[in-house]
N, C-alpha and C positions, 0 to 999 in steps of 0.2 A: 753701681756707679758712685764710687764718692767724689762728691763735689768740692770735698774742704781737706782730701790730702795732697795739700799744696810743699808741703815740708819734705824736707829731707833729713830729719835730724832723727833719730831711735827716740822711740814713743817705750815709756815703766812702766810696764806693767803692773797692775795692782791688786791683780785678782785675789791673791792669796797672802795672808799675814804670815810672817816667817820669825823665827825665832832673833834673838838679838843678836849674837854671834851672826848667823846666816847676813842677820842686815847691815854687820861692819863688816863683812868678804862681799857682797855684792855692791856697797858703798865706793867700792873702786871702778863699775863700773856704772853711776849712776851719769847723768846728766843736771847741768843746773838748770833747774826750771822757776822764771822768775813770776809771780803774780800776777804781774799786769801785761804778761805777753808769753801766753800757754795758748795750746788745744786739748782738749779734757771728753774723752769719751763716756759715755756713759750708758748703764743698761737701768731702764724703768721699766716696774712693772706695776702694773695695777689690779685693782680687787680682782677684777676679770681675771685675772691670769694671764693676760695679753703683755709680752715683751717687746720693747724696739731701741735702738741705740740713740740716745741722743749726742750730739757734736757741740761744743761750746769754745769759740774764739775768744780772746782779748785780748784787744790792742788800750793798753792806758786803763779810761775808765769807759769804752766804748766797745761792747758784746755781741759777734754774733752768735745767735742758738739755731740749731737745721734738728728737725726729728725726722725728716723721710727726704727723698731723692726729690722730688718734683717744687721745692722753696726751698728756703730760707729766711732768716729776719735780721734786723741790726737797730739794737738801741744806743742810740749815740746819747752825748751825755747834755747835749743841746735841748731834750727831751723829745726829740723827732724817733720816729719809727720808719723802718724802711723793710719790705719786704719782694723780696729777690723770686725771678722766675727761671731758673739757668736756662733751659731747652728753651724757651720763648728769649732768652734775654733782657727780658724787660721787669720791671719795677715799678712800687706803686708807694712813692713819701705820704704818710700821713705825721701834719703839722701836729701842736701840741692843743691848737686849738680841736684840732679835727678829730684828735682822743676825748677830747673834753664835750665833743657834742654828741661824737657816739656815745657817748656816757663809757669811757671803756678806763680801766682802772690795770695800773700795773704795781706791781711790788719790786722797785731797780733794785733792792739790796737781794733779792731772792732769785734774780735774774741773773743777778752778776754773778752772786754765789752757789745758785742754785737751791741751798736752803742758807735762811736769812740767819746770822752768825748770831744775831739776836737770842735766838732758840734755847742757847745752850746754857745762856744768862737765867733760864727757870725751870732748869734739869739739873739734876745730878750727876756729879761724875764719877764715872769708873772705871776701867781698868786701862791701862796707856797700850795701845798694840802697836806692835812692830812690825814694819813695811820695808819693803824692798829697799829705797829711797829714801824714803819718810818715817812720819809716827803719828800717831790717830791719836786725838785726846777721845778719851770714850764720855758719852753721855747718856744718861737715861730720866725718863720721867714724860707727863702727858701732852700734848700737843694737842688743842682743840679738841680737849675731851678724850684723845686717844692714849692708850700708853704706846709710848716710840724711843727709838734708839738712835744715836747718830755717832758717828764716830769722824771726827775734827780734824781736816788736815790744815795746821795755822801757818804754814810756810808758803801756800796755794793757796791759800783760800779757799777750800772748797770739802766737800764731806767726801771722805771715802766710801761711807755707807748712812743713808738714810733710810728709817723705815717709819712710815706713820701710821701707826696702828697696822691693821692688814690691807690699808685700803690703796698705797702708795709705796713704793721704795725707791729708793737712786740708789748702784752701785758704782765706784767711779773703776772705768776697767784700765784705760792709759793716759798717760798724760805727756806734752812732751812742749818743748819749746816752738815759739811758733812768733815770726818777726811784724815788725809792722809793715813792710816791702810786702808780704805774703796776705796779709789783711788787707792793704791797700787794695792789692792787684788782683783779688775775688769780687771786687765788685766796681769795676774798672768794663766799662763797652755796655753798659747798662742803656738801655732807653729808659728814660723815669718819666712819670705821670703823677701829678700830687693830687693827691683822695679829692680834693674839693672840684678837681674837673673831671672825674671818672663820669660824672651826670651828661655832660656835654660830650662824652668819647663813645656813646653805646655801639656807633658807626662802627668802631674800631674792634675789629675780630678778637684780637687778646684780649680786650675790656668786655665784652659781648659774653666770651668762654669763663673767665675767671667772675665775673657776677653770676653766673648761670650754676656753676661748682661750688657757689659761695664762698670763696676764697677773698673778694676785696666787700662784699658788704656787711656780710654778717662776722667780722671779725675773726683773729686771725688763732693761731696755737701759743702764742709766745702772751696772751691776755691770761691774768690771773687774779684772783681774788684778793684783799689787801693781805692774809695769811698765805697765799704763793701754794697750795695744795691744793688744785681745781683741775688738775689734768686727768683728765679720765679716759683720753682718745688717743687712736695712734694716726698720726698721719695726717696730710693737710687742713682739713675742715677747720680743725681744731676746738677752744674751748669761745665761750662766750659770755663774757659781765656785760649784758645788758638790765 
């Protein structure tokens, strides 16, 4: 079930680097895909060995991220967090106070970007690769102690390939244009509930279920550490900075 192919427009692939030649004869058939309004597939895996795709919206400077069928999340630039239940239709705002009392900590440039553009400012670079579409600034050197690699797409904003150490990677597999009509209308028929009345809702069968799964108390997937490397999980539970 994907919940976020709302587009119609041919998604590039980017699995594979291709020669320079190859990527001015496929340059005729690329798409313009502008930064602040793409969807960007991605495959992570972790130490485990455990694979899953992640989905990344942008409309402006406001992100949705989805890792499995059953949520989704949206950081708006308000500093509000919103997490989405499609099969139930309903949604759960937590304020900015309401992060600050969870004690819950996010990293928006690592959100937005997926790895924080920061990174590359205390690596080394190396070899430029050539993409279907695009071009990768290469980088290499340690990230919290690890040796890691990334490879810079500056026209997206966003890594083609990230690896940190063994413990972490992002591959970005498509990318493609995606409106803010299409952003808008994914979270559009929502019933919302804001975190600070979830205590007086326990009545409420959807509030009842999603405390029970841990889904609205103990913090969501899209929480991450101020360095943005803390995912270790696939699938709703997620991670937790408490």
């Amino acid at each position: 079930m994907a919940l976020l192919s709302t587009l119609i427009s041919p998604a590039i692939a980017l699995a594979t680097p291709v020669t320079a030649q190859a990527a001015d004869k496929a340059s005729t058939q690329c798409v313009t895909v502008e930064a602040a309004h793409l969807k960007a597939q991605h495959q992570v895996t972790n130490a485990k060995g455990h694979r899953w795709q992640m989905t990344q919206l942008r409309d402006g400077q406001d992100v949705i991220i989805q890792r499995d069928n059953t949520t989704f999340e949206q950081w708006a630039t308000n500093g509000e967090y919103v997490r989405y239940f499609p099969v139930e239709k309903r949604s759960v705002t937590y304020r900015k106070g309401d992060l600050r009392a969870l004690n819950i900590q996010h990293d928006r440039e690592q959100l937005y970007h997926v790895v924080s553009p920061a990174l590359a400012t205390n690596m080394a670079k190396t070899k430029l690769k050539q993409l279907p579409c695009f071009e990768a600034k290469g980088f290499a050197g340690k990230v919290n102690g690890m040796e890691s690699q990334l490879d810079w797409i500056a026209s997206i904003e966003l890594p083609q390939q990230f690896n940190l150490g063994k413990v972490l990677s992002y591959r970005l597999i498509t990318v493609e244009p995606y409106s803010h009509e299409a952003f808008v209308a994914l979270t559009q028929s929502y019933q919302d509930i804001d975190f600070a009345d979830v205590g007086d809702s326990e009545s409420d069968p959807f509030i009842a279920k999603m405390i029970n799964q841990g889904f609205i108390e103990h913090g969501c997937s899209g929480f991450y550490s101020s360095e943005g490397h803390a995912i270790e999980v696939q699938g709703g539970h997620g991670n937790h900075s408490h």
